[in-house]
C-alpha positions in Angstrom: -0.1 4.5 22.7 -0.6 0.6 21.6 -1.3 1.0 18.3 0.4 -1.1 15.5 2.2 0.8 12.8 2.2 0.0 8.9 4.1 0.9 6.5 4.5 0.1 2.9 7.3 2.0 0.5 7.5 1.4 -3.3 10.5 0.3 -4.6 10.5 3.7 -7.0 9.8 5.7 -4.3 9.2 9.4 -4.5 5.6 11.0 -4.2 3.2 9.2 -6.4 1.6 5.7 -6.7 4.1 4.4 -8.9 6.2 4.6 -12.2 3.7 3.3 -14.4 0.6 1.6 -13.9 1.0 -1.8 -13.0 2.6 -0.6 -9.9 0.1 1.6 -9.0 -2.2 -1.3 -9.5 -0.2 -3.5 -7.4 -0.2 -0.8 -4.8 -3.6 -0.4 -4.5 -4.5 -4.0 -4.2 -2.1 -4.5 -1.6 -4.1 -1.5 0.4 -7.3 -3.4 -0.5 -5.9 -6.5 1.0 -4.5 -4.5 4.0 -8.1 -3.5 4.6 -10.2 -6.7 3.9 -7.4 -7.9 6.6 -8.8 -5.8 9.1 -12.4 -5.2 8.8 -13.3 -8.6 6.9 
């Protein structure tokens, strides 16, 4: 259809954010980054 596809996996993997919370900080500032990317 055209559109790009993104995809990010943690290195723990599995079905949270993380294993403890500094990766699930670091995950969510790379999805904040991801968006200020693409809507400014």
């Amino acid at each position: 259809m055209g559109y790009e596809a993104h995809l990010y996996e943690l290195a723990s993997g599995g079905h949270g954010y993380g294993r403890d919370y500094k990766e699930r900080a670091g995950s969510q500032v790379l999805g904040f980054q991801f968006l200020k990317s693409k809507i400014g």
